[in-house]
Every structure is written in C-alpha cells, then in structure tokens.
N, C-alpha and C positions, 0 to 999 in steps of 0.2 A: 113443582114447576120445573119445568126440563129447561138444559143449560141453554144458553144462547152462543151457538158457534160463529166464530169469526168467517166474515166471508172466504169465500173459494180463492176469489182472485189477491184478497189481504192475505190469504195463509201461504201465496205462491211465492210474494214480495217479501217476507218478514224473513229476516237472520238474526242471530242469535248476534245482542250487542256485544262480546266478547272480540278481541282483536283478530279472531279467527272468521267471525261471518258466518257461521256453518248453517246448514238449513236447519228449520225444524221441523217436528212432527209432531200435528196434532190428536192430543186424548181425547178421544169424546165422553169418557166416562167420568176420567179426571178433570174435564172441563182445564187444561191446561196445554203447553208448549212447551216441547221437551227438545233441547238440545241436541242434535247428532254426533256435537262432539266431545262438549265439555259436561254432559245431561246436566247441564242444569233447568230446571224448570219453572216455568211464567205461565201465572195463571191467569185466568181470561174472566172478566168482571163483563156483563150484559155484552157480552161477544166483545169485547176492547182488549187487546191483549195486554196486559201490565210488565213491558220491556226493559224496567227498571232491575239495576243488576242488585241492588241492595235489596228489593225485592223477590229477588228469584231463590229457590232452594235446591236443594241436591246441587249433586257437581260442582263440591267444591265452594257452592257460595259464600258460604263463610273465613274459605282463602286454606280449607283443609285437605282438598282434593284438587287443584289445578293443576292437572299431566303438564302444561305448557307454560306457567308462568315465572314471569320476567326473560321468557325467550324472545 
C-alpha cells in the first residue's frame, strides 16, 4: 500500500519544531520530513506528520548532533 503524503498546502505551512523554524522537505520514498537545518527527521503516519521532537531521528535528536544548541 503506497504512503499517504501530507497535503501540498500542509507541507508549505510546516517548520521544523526546533527554535530555528527551518523549512522542511518532504521524502516520498521515506514517507518522512526532513529538516533543512538541523536534518532531523519526522515521519508521516496516513499523511499526519508526527512534529514531535522526541519522536524525530537523525540531526542530533538524541542531543548528539545539535550545531546550534543552547545558543
């Protein structure tokens, strides 16, 4: 069963919850949402993206890769 993408105009609205805001960009293959800044990645459950920071991986989500934090 092929992924379900979040709409066009939700994928325009969405930033990355991180104090930066950065846009993101969606995988279609990874069925996910990938940071431009911090890459961390949020993946997308029946097209809803899951913006949750404790949920996201790569970039750092685990607090071992943040270029920016406590700035």
């Amino acid at each position: 069963m092929p992924a379900t993408a979040p709409k066009p105009v939700l994928l325009e609205l969405l930033r990355c919850p991180e104090p930066h805001h950065a846009p993101l960009a969606y995988d279609r293959e990874e069925n996910a949402l990938t940071c431009s800044e911090c890459a961390k990645v949020f993946r997308v459950e029946d097209g809803i993206p899951v913006m949750l920071l404790d949920s996201a991986s790569g970039g750092g989500a685990s607090g071992n890769g943040a270029a920016h934090h406590g700035e």
